[in-house]
N, C-alpha and C positions, 0 to 999 in steps of 0.2 A: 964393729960392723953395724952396728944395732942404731948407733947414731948416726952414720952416714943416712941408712931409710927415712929418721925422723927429719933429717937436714932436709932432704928430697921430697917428702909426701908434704911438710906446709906451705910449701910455694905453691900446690896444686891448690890448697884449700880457695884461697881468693882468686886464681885465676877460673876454677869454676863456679865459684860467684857471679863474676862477669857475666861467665857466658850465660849463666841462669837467667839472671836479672836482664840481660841483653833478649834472649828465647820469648820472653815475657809479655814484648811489645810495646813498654814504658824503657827508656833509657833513663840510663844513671842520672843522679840528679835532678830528675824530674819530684816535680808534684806528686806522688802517686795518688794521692787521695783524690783529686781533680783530674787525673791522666786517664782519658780515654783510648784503647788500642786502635779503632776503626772510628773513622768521621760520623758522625750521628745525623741522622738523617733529620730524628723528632726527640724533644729533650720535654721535659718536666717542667716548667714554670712555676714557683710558687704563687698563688696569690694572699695577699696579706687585708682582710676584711674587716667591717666593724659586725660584733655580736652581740645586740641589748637585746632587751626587754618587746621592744617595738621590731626587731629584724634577727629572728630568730631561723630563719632563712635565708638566704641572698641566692637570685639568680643574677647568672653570669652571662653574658650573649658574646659571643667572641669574633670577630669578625676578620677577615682574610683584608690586609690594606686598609685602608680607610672605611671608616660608619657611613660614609657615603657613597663607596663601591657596591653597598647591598647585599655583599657575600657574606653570607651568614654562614660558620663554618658551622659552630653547637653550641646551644645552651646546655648549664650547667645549674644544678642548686646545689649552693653550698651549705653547710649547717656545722655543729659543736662535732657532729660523728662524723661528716664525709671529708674524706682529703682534700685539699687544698693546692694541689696541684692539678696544672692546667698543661694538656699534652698538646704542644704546640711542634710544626718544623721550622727546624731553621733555617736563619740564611733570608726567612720572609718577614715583610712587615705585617702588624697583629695590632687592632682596635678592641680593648676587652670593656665592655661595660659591665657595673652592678649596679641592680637596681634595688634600693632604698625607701623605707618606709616611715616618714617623720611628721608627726603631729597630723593623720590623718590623706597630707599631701605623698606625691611618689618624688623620689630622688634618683639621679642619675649621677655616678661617677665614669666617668671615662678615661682612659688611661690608656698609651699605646706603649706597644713592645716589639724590639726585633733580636733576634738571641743573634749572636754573631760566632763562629767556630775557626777559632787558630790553630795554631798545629806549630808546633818548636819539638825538635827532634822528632821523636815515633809517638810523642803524644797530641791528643787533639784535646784541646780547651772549651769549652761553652762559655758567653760571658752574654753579663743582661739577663739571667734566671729568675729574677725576683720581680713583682708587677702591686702598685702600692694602689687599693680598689679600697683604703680607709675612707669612710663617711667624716668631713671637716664638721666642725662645730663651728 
């Protein structure tokens, strides 16, 4: 009789698996590590910077659409201690300037970014996070 319960309670084991993992809001299979439950409104942007000697600061000006729409959403100073992520929403287009400080003159890099959000199953994806604002030699 004792083996019959054991026969009966391990089918239970992975069928409430499922359901857990199903409760959860990421389905099987998924990403989890990238799988978002709810579509995200505004995500993180990394920005990737140069840091010498000469630009031991970098301000950021971040712009709504194009550096020629004039919407200035926020400036940012970035440094060795402040993060490096830029809180952007998605779904829009983004103008990110850093301004650069070489041999006395000012430098501008400019770079645009739009994060775009998919959805496969019950997760949602962010793509386009990263935003490259390196000073070229």
């Amino acid at each position: 009789m004792k083996s019959k319960k054991t026969i009966f309670v391990y089918p239970v084991y992975p069928l409430l698996l499922v359901v857990i993992l199903a409760l959860q809001g990421c389905g099987l299979g998924e990403n989890r590590s990238s799988c978002l439950s709810t579509q995200p409104l505004g995500f993180g942007v990394l920005a990737l910077i140069t840091l010498n000697s000469q630009n031991q600061n970098i301000t950021v000006a971040v712009y709504e659409g194009t550096m020629e729409n004039n919407t200035l959403r926020y400036e940012k100073k970035l440094n060795k201690y402040s993060s490096r992520e830029l809180w952007l929403e998605t779904n829009k287009q983004y103008t990110v300037i850093a301004y650069y400080k070489k041999d006395g003159k000012t430098y501008q890099v400019v770079s645009g970014i739009e994060m775009s959000v998919s959805q496969s199953g019950r997760c949602y994806h962010v793509s386009n996070t990263v935003i490259d604002l390196r000073l070229k030699d």
